[in-house]
VEXTOR-983285 format. One record per residue (C-alpha): residue number from 1; x, y, z. Coordinates in steps of 0.05 Angstrom, whole numbers. Each point is the difference from the previous one (the first is absolute). Layout:
N
NUM	X	Y	Z $
...
***
This chain:
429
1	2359	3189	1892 $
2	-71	12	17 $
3	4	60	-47 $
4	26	-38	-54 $
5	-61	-46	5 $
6	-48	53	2 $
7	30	33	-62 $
8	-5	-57	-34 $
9	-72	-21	15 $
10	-16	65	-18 $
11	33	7	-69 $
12	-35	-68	-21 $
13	-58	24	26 $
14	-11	58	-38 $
15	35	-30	-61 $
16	-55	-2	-39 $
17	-11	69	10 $
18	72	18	-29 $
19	-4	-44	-59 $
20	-32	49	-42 $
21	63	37	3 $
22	40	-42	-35 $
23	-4	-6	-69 $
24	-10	-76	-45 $
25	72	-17	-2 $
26	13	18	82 $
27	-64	-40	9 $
28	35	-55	-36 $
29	71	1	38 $
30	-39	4	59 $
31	-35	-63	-16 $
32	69	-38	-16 $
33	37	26	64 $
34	-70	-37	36 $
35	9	-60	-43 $
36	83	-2	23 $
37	-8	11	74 $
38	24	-68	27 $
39	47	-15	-49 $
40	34	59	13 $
41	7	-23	79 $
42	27	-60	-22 $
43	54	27	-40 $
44	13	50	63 $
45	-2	-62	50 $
46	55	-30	-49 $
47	45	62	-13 $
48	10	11	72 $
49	7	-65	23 $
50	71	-4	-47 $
51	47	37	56 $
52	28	64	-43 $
53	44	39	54 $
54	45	50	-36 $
55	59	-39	10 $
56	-30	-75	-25 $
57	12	13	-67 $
58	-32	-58	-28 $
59	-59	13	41 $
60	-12	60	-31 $
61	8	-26	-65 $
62	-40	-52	6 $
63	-53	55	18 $
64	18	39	-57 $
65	-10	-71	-51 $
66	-74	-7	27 $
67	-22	64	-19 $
68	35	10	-60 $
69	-35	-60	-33 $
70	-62	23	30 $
71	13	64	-35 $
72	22	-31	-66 $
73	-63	-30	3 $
74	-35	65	-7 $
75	36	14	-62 $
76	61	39	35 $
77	66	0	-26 $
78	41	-19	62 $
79	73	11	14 $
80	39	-26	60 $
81	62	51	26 $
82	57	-34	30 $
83	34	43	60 $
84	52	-48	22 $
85	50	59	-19 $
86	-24	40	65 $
87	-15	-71	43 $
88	-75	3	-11 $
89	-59	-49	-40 $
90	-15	37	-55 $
91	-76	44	-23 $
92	-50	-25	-44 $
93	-27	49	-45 $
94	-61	-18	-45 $
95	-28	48	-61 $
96	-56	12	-49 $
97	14	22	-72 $
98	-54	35	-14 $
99	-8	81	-12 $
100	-58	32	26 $
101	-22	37	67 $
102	54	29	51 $
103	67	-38	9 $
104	-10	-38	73 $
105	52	-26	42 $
106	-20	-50	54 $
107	46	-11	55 $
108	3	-51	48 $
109	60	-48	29 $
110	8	-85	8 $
111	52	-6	70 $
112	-24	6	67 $
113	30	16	69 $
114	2	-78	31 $
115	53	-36	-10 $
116	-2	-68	-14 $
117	22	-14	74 $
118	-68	38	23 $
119	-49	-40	30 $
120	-51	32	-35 $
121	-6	-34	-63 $
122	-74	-21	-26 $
123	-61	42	-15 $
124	-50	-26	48 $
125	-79	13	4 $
126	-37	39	50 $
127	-68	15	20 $
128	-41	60	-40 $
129	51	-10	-59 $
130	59	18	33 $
131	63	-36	-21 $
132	75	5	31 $
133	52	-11	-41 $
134	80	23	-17 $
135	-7	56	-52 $
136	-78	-7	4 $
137	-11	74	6 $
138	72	31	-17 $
139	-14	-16	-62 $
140	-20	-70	-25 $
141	-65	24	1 $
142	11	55	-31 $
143	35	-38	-62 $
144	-66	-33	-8 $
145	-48	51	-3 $
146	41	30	-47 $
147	8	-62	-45 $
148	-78	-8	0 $
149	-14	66	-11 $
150	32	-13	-63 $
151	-28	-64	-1 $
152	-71	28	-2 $
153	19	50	-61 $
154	33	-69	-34 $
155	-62	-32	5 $
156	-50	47	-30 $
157	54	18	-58 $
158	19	68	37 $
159	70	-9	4 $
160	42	-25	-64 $
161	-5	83	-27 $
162	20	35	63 $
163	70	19	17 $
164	11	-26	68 $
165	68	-24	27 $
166	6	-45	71 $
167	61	11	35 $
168	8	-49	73 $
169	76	6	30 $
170	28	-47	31 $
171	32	37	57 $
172	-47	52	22 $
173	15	-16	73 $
174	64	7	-1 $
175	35	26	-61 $
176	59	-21	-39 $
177	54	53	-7 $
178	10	33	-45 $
179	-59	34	-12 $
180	19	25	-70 $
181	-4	-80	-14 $
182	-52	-33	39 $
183	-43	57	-12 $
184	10	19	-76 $
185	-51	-44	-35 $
186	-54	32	53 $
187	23	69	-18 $
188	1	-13	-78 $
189	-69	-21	6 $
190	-17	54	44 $
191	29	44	-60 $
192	-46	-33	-56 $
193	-60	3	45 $
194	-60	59	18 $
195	-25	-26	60 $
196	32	-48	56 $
197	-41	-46	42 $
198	30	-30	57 $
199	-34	-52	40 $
200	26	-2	66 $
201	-41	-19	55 $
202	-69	35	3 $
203	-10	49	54 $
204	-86	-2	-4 $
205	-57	13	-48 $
206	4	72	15 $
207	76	16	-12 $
208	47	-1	-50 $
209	84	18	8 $
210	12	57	-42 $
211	66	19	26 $
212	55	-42	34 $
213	65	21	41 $
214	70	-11	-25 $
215	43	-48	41 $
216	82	15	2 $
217	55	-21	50 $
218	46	25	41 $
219	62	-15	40 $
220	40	45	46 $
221	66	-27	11 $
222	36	42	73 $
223	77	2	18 $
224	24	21	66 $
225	65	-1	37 $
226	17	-63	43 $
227	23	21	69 $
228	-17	-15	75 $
229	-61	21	18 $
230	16	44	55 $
231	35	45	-50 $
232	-73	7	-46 $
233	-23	75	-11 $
234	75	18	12 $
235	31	40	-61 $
236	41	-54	-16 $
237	-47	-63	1 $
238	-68	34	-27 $
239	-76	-29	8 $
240	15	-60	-28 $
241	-38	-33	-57 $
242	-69	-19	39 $
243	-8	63	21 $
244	12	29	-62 $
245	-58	-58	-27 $
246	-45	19	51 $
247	15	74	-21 $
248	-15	-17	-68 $
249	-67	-41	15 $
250	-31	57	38 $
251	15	63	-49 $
252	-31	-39	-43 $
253	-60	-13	39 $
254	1	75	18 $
255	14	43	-65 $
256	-36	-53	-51 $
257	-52	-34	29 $
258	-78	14	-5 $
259	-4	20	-72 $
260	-64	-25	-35 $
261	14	-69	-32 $
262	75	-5	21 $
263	26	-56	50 $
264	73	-26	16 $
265	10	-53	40 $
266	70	-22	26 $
267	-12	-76	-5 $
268	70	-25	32 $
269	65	28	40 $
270	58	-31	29 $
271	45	38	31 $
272	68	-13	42 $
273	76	-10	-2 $
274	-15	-44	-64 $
275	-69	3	-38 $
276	-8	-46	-62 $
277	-67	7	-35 $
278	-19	-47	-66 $
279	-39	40	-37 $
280	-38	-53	-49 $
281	-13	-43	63 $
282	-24	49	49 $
283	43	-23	53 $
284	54	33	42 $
285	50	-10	63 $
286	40	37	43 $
287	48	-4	53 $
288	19	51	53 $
289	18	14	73 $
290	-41	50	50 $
291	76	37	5 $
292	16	4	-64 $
293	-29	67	-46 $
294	-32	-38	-55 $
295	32	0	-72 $
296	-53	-10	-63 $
297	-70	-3	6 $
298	-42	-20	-61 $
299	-77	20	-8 $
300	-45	-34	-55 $
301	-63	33	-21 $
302	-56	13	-54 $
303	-33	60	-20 $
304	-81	11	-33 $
305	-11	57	-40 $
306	-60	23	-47 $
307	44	31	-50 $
308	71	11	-32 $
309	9	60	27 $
310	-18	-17	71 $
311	50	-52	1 $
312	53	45	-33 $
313	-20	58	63 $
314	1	-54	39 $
315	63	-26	-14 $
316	45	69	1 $
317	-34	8	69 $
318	23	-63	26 $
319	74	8	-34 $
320	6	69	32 $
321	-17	-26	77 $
322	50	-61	-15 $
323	56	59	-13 $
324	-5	27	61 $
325	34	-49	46 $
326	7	6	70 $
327	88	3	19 $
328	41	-49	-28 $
329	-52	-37	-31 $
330	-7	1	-85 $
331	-59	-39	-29 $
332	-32	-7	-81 $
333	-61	-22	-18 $
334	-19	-46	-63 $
335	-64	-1	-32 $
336	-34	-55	-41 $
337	-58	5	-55 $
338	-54	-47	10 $
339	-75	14	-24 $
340	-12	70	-26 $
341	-73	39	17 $
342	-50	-6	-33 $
343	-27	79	9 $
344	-79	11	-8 $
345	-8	34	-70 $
346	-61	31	-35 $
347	16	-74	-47 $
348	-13	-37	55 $
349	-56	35	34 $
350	-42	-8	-71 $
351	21	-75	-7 $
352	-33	-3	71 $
353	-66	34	-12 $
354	-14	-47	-61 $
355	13	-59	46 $
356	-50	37	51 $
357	-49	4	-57 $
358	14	-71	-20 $
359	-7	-20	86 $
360	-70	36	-5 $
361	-25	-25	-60 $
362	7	-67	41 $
363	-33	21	53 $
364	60	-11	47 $
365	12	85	12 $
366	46	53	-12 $
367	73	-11	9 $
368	51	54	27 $
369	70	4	8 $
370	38	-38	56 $
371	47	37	46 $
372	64	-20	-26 $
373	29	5	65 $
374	-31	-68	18 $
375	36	-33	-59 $
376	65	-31	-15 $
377	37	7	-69 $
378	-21	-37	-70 $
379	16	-22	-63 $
380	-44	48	-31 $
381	41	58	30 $
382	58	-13	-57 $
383	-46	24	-60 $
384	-36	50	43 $
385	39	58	-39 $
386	-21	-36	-65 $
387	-75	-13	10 $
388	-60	23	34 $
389	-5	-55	63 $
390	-46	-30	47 $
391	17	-59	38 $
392	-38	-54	66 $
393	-48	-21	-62 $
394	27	-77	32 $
395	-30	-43	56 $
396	-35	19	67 $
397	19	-30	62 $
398	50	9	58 $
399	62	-30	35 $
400	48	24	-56 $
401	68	-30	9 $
402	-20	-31	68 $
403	-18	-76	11 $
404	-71	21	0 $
405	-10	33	-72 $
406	-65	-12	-32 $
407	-46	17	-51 $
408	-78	12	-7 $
409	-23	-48	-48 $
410	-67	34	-2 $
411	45	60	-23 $
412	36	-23	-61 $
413	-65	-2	-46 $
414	-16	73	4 $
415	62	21	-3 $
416	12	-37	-60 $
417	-62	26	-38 $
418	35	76	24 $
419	65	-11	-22 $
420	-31	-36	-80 $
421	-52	62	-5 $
422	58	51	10 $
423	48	-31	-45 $
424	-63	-12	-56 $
425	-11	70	10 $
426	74	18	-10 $
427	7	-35	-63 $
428	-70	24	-29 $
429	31	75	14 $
***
């Protein structure tokens, strides 16, 4: 936090310095971001205090209402898009009309983790600017530097010719299935769009994520032969099906594991004379007896990749281990799409040196690229294959998806200004 601080004092400190950089209209949006600051707390403070857990559906909506008027009121054709057919809210998705400059897709999403059960509920102040709150970092706060970023361009008459569309899900955290439906109005925008910018929590000044892993499931589903177990390794009676899990478990720990970017993580097993596992719920039983050979065994898993093809590799190693079972035993494994990469391309490395030039001209630094190995999976990964991406462009803070998530305050200025310079910059291309 300290750093923080001192990167902040600093860049107002040598503001002055950096002004001469920007040019009369940047000046101007600079000067109307300023002029916004505490009303665009406020609106944070009352977004996040309206509980929008994935699976409150009116929550999220409710979310989703706020900010569309506010976005209407920026002259933004709005549109709300129902997703009861896959058990979810819905996405709001707000648009310019205009024509001129690069095509720019902003990406960010209205539900939370925290139920409406969760103790954690209000946005409460801190010392030094720090606030907790549900959703403060991952990504209320992100929603609003992106609305007043546009805000600013409103304001000084920047904004009615560019082409900009808005796109916040309402199931980010935990998507509704199919994919090919809760996903298809973010990949038909990605489609119409040059350049995606997602703003997901903020990972510093100095970094920016220009790649992101893939996330997929898997499930390995074991059958051995119930017998006594003082007949187990016999011909007749086999390993049995925890063996044949454990088996699985550690050729894939030994033959895949350790290749740059690539993780797999068996999240769940039961294992035993009977083994039911509920898949949506993430909860399992078994029953079994220390002399009897165990029966099925069920593992549960998820898999991070940095490309298609490393997940396809991946996944014809993994099906060839699973085929070679140990006697008597027979298991199959089932994999499940999630979040596809989003692989670092010569696209995105250029969209990130003219945020680094935008950064400098600030006087806040250069900005790099972010391991992607210390990120989850994102929105923006769905129209990576359709536009040049960068993405953390959204709040700073800590505590994501813990009781103790916060946001810098201090923060959300500066990265504002960043975020309405690039996309000024983008449309004046």
């Amino acid at each position: 936090m300290y750093k923080l601080i001192s990167t902040i004092l600093i860049a107002f400190t040598f503001s002055g310095t950096f002004a001469q950089r920007l040019s009369r209209e940047e000046k101007k949006i600079i000067s109307a971001i300023e002029d916004n600051k505490e009303a665009s707390i406020q609106l944070l403070e009352q977004i996040v205090n309206i509980n929008s857990g994935t699976m409150n559906l009116e929550g999220v909506k409710e979310v989703g209402m706020v900010l569309k008027e506010e976005f209407e009121n920026i002259g933004m054709t709005t549109q709300w898009i129902d997703m009861a057919s896959v058990e979810r809210s819905g996405h709001l998705f707000a648009e310019t009309i205009g024509k001129k400059g690069k095509r720019i897709l902003l990406i960010g999403h209205l539900d939370t983790v925290f139920p409406k059960t969760e103790a954690f509920q209000k946005m409460e102040r801190k010392e030094n600017g720090i606030v907790y709150g549900p959703g403060a970092n991952d990504m209320k706060g992100g929603d609003i530097i992106m609305l007043y970023a546009l805000k600013a361009l409103y304001e000084v008459n920047l904004l009615e010719k560019a082409q900009i569309i808005v796109a916040l899900t309402g199931d980010e955290e935990l998507t509704g299935k199919p994919l090919s439906v809760s996903r298809k109005d973010l990949i038909d925008a990605g489609k119409r769009s040059d350049i995606a910018l997602g703003f997901e929590t903020s990972t510093g000044f100095d970094n920016v994520t220009l790649a992101r892993r893939g996330s997929s499931g898997w499930k390995v589903e074991i059958e051995g032969k119930r017998a006594h177990s003082s007949g187990i390794f016999s011909e007749d009676v086999g390993a049995g099906a925890i063996f044949e899990a454990g088996r699985i478990l550690n050729d894939f720990y030994e033959e895949i594991s350790g290749e740059e970017y690539l993780t797999f993580n068996p999240g769940v097993m039961v294992g035993g004379t009977i083994a039911n596992y509920d898949e949506p719920m993430n909860l399992g039983d078994a029953f079994g007896k220390t002399n009897v050979v165990a029966q099925k065994a069920v593992i549960d898993g998820d898999l991070r990749f940095i490309s298609e093809e490393q997940k396809e590799n991946t996944r014809q190693k993994m099906r060839a281990i699973v085929t070679r079972n140990l006697p008597q035993t027979s298991a199959k494994i089932t994999f499940f799409d999630s979040y596809p990469s989003m692989a670092p391309t010569l696209g995105n490395e250029a969209l990130m040196e003219k945020f680094s030039k935008v950064s400098l001209d600030l006087g806040q630094g250069p900005v790099t690229a972010w391991d992607p190995s210390k990120r989850g999976a994102a929105d923006v990964s769905f129209v990576a294959q359709y536009a040049d991406c960068i993405d953390g462009l959204g709040a700073m803070g800590s505590g994501g998806h813990t009781p103790n998530e916060s946001v810098d305050l201090n923060s959300i200025e500066m990265l504002t200004k960043r975020a309405a310079i690039l996309i000024y910059r983008l449309i004046n291309e």
